[in-house]
C-alpha positions, 0 to 999 in steps of 0.5 A: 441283721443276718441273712436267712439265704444259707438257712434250711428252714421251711421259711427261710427257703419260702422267704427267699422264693418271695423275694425272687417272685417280686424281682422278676415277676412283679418287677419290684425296685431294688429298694423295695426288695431290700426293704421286704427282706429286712422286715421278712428276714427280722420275723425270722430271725425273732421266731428262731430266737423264740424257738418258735419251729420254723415252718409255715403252719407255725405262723399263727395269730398268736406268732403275730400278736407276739412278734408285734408285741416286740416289734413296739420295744425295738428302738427307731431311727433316732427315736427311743422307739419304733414308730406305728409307721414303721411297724406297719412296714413290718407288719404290710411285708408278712400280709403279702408274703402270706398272700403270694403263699396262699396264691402258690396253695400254702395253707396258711394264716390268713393275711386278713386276719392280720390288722394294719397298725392306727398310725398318725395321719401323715403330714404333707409338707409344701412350699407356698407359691412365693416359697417356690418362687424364692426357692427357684431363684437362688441359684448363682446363673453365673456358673454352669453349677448355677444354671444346672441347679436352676434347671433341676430346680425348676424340672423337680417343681414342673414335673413332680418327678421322684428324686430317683427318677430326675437323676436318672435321665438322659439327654436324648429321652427328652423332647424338648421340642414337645416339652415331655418325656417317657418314664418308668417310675416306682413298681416299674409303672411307665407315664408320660411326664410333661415340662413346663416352658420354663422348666424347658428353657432352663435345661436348653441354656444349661444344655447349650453350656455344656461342652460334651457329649455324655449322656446323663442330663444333670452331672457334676461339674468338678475338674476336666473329665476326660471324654472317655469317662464312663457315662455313669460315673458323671451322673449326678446321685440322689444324695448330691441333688438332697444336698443341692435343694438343702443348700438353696432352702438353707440359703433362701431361709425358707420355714421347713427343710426342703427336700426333693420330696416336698418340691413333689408335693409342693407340685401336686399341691399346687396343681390341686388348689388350681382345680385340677382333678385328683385322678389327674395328679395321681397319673403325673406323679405315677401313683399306683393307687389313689388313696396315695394321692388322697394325701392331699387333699385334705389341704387343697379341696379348693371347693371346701376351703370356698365353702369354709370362707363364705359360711365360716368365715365371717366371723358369727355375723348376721 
């Protein structure tokens, strides 16, 4: 997609100064950054091929409705077209873009005018407790590649942690004695993350494996890395961690692929049936909002299942 940073337009100068206000003033991750430019850059891009001026009085409901309109005829991921969801993304990028606008006295369109696109309701994927337990145990203990990945297995289900924020921690942040940790997750929202004894002795044995002294807590394996090795360049990434959970889920031949994201669900969830309260959740896995966490609840609501088979479940008996 072309980029608008050479471009002299009214709002591809706007879109920019957007995007410098989420890096340094919202403190936005990189990811979010590079997704706010795609959707914003795409709008820009479609309004000059539709010769509409681009200036910001030229955004206006009748703009939306058609950039909508094309929106749907685009093709999707893999799909014959884009899906709501994804129209959505698009559509939520211009509503904040227009609210920072008006916060810095643009007159624009109001960004309440513009509506959020129906979409499905998103379906949680988890493991049962027995899925988790076979999943935990495929790991060969034999190597050190084995008790690493039985370490990343078991901290990914004790903690909920987002697969970016596993590989990007560090042996000397951890207190094992106190089995918790500090981190700054996504939005730059710190939490306190705490392990099970379990998830805390599997990083124990894989530690006292390890003969060196760099400083990532998971890394590869592979060769005889010289101890002036860059830190950085033997960390594990999110997609050789992606690969390892595929592997066991493939191995262990569990009904849906596993990814780190459904261990993550799989650990809210599994804290939900046991009765724990959803404000709790939502503070361990580091949601900003609470309807994020709410994903839940629709499978796990202990006390509506109990009222379910006790006036329900009987079958129509007297």
């Amino acid at each position: 997609m072309a980029d608008i940073a050479q471009s002299q337009s009214e709002i591809a100068k706007k879109i920019n100064q957007f995007l410098e206000y989420l890096q340094v003033e919202r403190g936005s991750s990189p990811l979010t950054i590079r997704d706010y430019k795609h959707y914003l850059v795409r709008f820009a891009n479609w309004m000059d091929a539709e010769g509409i001026r681009m200036e910001l009085k030229d955004i206006n409901a009748d703009v939306v409705r058609s950039f909508r309109a094309y929106l749907t005829g685009l093709p999707g991921e893999g799909k014959s077209q884009m899906t709501r969801r994804t129209q959505g993304y698009h559509v939520i990028a211009l509503r904040s873009f227009l609210k920072w606008l008006i916060k810095n006295d643009y007159q624009v369109l109001s960004p309440e005018k513009i509506e959020l696109p129906k979409v499905e309701e998103r379906q949680v994927k988890f493991l049962s407790g027995e899925q988790v337990d076979r999943l935990l145990n495929a790991p060969t203990l034999s190597t050190i590649q084995g008790k690493r990945d039985k370490a990343m297995l078991e901290v990914l289900f004790s903690t909920g942690l987002r697969v970016s924020e596993l590989v990007k921690l560090d042996r000397d942040k951890i207190d094992l004695d106190r089995r918790e940790f500090g981190i700054v997750g996504k939005g730059g929202k710190a939490r306190v993350v705490f392990l099970s004894q379990r998830a805390t002795d599997w990083l124990v044995k894989y530690l006292n494996e390890r003969n060196d002294h760099f400083k990532p807590m998971f890394i590869h394996h592979k060769g005889n890395p010289e101890p002036t090795t860059p830190d950085e360049k033997m960390r594990l990434t999110v997609r050789s961690v992606q690969r390892m959970v595929k592997k066991y889920s493939h191995k262990m031949k569990l009904p849906i692929e596993v990814t780190p994201h459904v261990m993550r669900h799989s650990f809210a969830t599994d804290l939900l049936m046991a009765g724990a309260d959803i404000r709790s959740v939502q503070e361990m896995l580091g949601h900003k909002n609470i309807s994020t966490t709410q994903i839940y609840t629709h499978v796990t609501n202990k006390q509506l299942r109990e009222v379910h088979e006790a006036f329900h479940g009987r079958g129509g008996k007297d």
